[in-house]
C-alpha positions as CSV (number, residue, x, y, z in Angstrom):
1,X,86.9,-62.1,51.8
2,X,87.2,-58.2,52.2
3,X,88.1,-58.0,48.6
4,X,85.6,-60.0,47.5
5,X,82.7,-57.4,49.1
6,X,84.3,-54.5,47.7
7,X,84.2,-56.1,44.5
8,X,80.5,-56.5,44.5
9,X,79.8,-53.2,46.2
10,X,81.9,-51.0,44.4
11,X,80.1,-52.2,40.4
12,X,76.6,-51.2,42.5
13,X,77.6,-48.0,43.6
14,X,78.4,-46.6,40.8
15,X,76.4,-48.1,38.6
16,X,74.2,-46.0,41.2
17,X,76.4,-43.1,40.8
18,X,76.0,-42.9,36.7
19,X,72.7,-42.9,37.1
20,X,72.2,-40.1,39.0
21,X,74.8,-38.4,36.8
22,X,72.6,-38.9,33.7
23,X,69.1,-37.6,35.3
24,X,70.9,-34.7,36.3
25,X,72.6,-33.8,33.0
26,X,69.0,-34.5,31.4
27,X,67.0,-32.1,33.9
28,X,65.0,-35.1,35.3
29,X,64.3,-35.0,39.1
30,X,64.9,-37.9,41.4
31,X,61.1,-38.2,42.3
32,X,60.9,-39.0,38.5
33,X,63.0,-41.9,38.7
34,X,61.2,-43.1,41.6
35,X,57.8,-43.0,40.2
36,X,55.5,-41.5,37.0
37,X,52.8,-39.6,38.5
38,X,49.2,-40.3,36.3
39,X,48.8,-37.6,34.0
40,X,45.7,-35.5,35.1
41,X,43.1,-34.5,31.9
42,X,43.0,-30.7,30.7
43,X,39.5,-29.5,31.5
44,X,37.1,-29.5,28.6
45,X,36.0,-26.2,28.1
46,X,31.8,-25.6,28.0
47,X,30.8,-23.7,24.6
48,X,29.5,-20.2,25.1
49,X,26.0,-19.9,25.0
50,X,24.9,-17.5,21.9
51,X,22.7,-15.1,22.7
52,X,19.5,-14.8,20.7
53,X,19.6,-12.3,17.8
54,X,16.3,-10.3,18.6
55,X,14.5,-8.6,15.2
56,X,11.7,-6.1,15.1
57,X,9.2,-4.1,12.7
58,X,9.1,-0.6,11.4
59,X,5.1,0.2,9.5
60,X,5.2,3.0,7.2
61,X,1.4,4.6,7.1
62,X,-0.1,7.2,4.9
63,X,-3.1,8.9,5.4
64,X,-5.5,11.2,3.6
65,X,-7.4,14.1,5.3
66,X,-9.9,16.8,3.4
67,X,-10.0,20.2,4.1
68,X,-12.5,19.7,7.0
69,X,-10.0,17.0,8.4
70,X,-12.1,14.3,7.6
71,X,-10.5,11.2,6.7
72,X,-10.8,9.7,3.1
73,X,-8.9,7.5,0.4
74,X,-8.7,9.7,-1.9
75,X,-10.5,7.9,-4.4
76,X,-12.1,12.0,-5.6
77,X,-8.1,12.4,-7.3
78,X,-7.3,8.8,-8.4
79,X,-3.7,7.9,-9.4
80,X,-1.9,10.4,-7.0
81,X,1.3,8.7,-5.5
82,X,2.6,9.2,-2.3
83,X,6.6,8.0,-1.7
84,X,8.4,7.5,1.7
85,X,12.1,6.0,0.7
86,X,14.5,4.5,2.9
87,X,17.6,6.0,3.1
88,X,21.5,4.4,4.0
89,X,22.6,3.9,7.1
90,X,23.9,7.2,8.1
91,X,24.1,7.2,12.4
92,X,25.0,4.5,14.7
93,X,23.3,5.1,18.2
94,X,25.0,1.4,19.2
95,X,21.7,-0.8,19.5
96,X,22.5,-2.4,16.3
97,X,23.6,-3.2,12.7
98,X,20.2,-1.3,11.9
99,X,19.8,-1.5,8.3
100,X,17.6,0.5,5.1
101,X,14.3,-0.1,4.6
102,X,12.5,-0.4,1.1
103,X,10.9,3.1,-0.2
104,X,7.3,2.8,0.7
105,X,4.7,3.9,-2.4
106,X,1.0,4.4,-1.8
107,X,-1.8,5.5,-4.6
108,X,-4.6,6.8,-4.1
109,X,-7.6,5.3,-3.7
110,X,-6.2,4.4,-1.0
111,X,-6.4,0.7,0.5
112,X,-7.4,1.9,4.5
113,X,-6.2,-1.2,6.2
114,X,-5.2,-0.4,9.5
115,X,-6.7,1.8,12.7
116,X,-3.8,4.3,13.3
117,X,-5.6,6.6,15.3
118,X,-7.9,3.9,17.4
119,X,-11.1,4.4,19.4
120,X,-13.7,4.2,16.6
121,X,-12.5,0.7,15.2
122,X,-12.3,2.0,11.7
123,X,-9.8,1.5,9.3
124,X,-8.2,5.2,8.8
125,X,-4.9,4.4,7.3
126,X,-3.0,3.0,4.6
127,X,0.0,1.0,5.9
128,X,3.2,-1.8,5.0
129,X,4.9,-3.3,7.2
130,X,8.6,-4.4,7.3
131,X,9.5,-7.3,9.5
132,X,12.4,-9.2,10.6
133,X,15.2,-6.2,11.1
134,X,17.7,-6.5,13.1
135,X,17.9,-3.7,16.0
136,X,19.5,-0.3,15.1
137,X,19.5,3.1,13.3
138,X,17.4,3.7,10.7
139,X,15.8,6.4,8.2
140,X,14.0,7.9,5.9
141,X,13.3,10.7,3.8
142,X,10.4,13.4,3.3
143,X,7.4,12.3,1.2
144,X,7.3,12.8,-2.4
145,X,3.7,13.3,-4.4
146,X,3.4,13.1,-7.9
147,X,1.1,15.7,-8.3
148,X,1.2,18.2,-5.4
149,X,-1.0,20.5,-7.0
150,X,-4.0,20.7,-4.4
151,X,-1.8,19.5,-1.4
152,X,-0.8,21.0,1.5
153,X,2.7,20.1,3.4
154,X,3.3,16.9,4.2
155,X,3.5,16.2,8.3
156,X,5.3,13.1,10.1
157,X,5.4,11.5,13.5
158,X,7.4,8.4,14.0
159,X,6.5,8.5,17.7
160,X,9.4,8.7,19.6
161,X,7.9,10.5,22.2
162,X,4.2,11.8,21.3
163,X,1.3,9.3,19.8
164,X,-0.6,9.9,16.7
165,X,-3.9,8.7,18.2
166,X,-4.8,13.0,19.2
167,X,-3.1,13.6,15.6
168,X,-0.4,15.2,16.1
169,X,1.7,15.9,13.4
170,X,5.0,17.4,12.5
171,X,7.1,19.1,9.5
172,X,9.8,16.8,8.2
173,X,13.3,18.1,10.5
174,X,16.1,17.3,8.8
175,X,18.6,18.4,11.3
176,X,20.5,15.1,11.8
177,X,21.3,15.0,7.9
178,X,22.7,18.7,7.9
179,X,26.7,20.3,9.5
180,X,24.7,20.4,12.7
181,X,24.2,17.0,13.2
182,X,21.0,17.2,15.5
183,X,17.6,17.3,14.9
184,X,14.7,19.7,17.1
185,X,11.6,17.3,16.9
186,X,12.8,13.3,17.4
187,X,9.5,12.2,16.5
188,X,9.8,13.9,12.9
189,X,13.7,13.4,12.3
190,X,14.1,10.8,9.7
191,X,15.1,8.9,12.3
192,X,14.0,5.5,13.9
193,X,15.8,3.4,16.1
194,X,14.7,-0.1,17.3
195,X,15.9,-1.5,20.7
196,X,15.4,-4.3,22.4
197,X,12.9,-2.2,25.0
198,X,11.5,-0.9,21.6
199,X,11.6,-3.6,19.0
200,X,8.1,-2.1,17.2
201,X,7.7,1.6,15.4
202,X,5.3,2.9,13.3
203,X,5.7,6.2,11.0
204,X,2.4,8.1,9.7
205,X,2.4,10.6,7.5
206,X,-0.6,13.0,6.8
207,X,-1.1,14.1,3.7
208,X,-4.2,16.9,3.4
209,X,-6.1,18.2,0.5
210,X,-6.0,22.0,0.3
211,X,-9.7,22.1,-1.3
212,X,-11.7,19.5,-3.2
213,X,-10.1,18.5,-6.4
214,X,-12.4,18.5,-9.7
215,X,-10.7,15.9,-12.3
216,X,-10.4,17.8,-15.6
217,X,-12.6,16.0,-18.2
218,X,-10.8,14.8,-21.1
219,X,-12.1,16.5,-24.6
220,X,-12.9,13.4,-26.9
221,X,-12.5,14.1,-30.8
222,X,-15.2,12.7,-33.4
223,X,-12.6,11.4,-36.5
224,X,-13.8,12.7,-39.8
225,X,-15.3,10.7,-42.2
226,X,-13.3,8.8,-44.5
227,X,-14.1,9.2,-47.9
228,X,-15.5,6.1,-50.3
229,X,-12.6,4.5,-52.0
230,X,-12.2,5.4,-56.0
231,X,-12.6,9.1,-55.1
232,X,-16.4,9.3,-54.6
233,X,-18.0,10.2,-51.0
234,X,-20.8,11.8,-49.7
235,X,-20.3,14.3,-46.6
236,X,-23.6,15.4,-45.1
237,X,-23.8,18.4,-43.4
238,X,-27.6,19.1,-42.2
239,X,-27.4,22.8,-40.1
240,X,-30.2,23.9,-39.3
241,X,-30.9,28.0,-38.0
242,X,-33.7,29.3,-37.1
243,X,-34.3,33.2,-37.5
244,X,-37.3,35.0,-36.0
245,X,-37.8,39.0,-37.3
246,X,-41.1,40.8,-36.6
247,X,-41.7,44.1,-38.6
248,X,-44.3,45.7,-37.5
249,X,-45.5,48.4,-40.1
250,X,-48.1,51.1,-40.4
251,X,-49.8,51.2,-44.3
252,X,-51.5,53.8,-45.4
253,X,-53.5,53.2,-48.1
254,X,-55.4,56.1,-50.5
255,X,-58.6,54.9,-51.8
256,X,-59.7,56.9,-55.1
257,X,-63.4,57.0,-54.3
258,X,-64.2,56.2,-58.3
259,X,-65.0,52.8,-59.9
260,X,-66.1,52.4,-63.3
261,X,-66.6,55.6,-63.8
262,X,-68.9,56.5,-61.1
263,X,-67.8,58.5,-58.1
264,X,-69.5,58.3,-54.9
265,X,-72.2,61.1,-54.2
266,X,-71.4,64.1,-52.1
267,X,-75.1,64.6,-51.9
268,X,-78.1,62.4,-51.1
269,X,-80.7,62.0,-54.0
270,X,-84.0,62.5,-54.6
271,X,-85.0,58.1,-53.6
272,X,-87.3,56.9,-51.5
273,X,-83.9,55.0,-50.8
274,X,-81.3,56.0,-48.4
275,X,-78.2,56.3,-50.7
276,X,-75.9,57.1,-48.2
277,X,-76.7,53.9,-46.4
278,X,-76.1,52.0,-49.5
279,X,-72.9,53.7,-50.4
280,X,-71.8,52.0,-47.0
281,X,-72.9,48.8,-47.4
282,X,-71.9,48.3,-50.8
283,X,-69.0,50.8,-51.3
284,X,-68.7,53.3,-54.5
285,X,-68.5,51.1,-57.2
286,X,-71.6,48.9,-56.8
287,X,-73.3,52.1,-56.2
288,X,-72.6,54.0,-59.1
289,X,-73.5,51.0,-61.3
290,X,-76.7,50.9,-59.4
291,X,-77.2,54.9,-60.4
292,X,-76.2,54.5,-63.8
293,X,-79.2,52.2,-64.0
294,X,-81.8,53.7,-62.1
295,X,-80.8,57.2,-62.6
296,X,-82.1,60.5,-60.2
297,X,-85.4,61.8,-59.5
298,X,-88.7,60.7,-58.1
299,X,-89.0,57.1,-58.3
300,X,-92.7,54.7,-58.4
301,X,-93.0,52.2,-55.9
302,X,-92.2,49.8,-58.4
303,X,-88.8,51.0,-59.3
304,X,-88.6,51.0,-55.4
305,X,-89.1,47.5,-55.5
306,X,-86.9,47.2,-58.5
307,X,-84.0,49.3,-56.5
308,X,-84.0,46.9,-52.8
309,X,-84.3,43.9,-54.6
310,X,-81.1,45.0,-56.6
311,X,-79.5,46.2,-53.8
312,X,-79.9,43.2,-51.8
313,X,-78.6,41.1,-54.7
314,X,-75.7,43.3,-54.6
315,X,-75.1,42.7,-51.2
316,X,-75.5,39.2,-51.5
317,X,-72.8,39.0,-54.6
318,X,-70.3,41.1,-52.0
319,X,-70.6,38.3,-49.5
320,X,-69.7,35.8,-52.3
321,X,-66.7,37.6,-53.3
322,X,-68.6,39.1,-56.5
323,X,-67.1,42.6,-56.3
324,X,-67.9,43.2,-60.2
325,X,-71.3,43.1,-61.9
């Protein structure tokens, strides 16, 4: 009966004993035989929440002062350009990408559609506007002007620190784009950075007229006539001149005191007449024809008669132009 138990026990045991052997010799632990725990899930990681990507503005304004710094479009020198370019990305003050903005062109007249300066609610400025850029560095360059005859220096402020409503303005520093690397006036540097405190700038540049320009008429030419075809034309030329010349001149003229024959009497004779008052009225050479017929010496009433009505006949024929008998 004994060796019947140990025959039944024995074939358990080490069946018993194998298996223990065999989780061993696979690296299995005895728990693990026992039991299979239930798996617990890997945590589900939550997706990172992407911050919004923030953008600003930069407005580029131009305006137009004359030399008693009031402000106008410049419409008295039309077709004057004025050029603010963007320039590449050169500095990285870590707010952003930044980017370049588009060169900015104004001609004058200018369109004045913004209040730059404020407090009067007019329209004293010519501006563009740039949206949607992405917070950084950027930059641009001095102003160019197509015709700079007239003008005086450009000035900037970008208002980094000081505000352009009391107009103040700048000369163009250029220090950050030089071996120095730094500029003396941030609000005139080339320079704008947008930050998320700061996402709006606006540049202004000034541009002032060193004295009232005078467009230069334009000489217009008058094309010659074209001749007739078959070699026959007709050019009229009507000139007309008008000359003035007074000459004023002195004559003197000799008059020889004798007319048909007779000479004028040096002495008065023997009439009842009086010949020297004839001789004036009817000059010498009536008078000596009047002699020649009447003769000297004592005259009769009737030649007396004879002699006035002659003489006023004479006269008479003198007033009619008659001056020969």
């Amino acid at each position: 009966m004994r060796t019947n138990y140990l025959k039944l026990v024995i074939p358990v045991v080490a069946t018993g004993i194998l298996s223990l052997i065999a989780v061993f010799s696979s690296g299995g632990s005895v728990y693990a035989l026992e039991s299979s725990p239930t798996p617990t899930p890997a945590p589900t990681a939550s997706p990172t929440a992407t911050p919004s990507t923030q953008t600003g503005s930069i407005s580029v304004c131009n305006v137009i002062m004359d030399g008693r710094g009031n402000v106008v479009d410049g419409s008295q020198i039309a077709g004057v350009t004025f050029t603010v370019k963007g320039l590449p990305h050169m500095l990285n003050s870590g707010s952003g990408p930044g980017g370049v903005i588009p060169d900015s062109t104004f001609t004058t007249p200018l369109n004045l559609n913004t209040d730059v300066f404020g407090g009067d609610g007019k329209n004293d400025a010519s501006c563009v506007r740039y949206d949607n850029l992405p917070m950084g560095d950027y930059f641009y360059s001095e102003e160019t002007i197509s015709s700079a005859n007239g003008w005086k220096r450009p000035l900037y402020n970008d208002q980094y620190i000081t505000s352009v409503r009391d107009k103040s303005f700048f000369p163009y520093d250029n220090g950050i784009f030089t071996s120095q690397g730094f500029s003396d006036n941030k609000n005139s540097d080339g320079q704008i950075v947008l930050q998320a405190g700061r996402p709006n700038r606006t540049l202004v540049v000034l541009n002032t007229l060193s004295a009232v320009a005078s467009p230069t008429p334009t000489p217009s030419s008058s094309p010659s006539p074209t001749p007739v075809a078959g070699g026959t034309g007709s050019n009229n030329n009507n000139q007309s001149q008008s000359q003035t010349q007074n000459n004023n001149q002195t004559v003197n003229v000799t008059v020889d005191q004798s007319a048909l024959g007779a000479k004028a009497p040096t002495k008065q004779p023997e009439t009842g007449i009086s010949v020297l008052g004839l001789v004036s009225a009817f000059s010498a050479a009536p008078f000596g024809l009047m002699l020649s017929r009447f003769g000297k010496g004592k005259s009769v009433f009737r030649r007396k008669e004879e002699l006035g009505k002659f003489a006023l006949e004479t006269f008479s024929g003198r007033n009619r132009g008659l001056d020969n008998l």
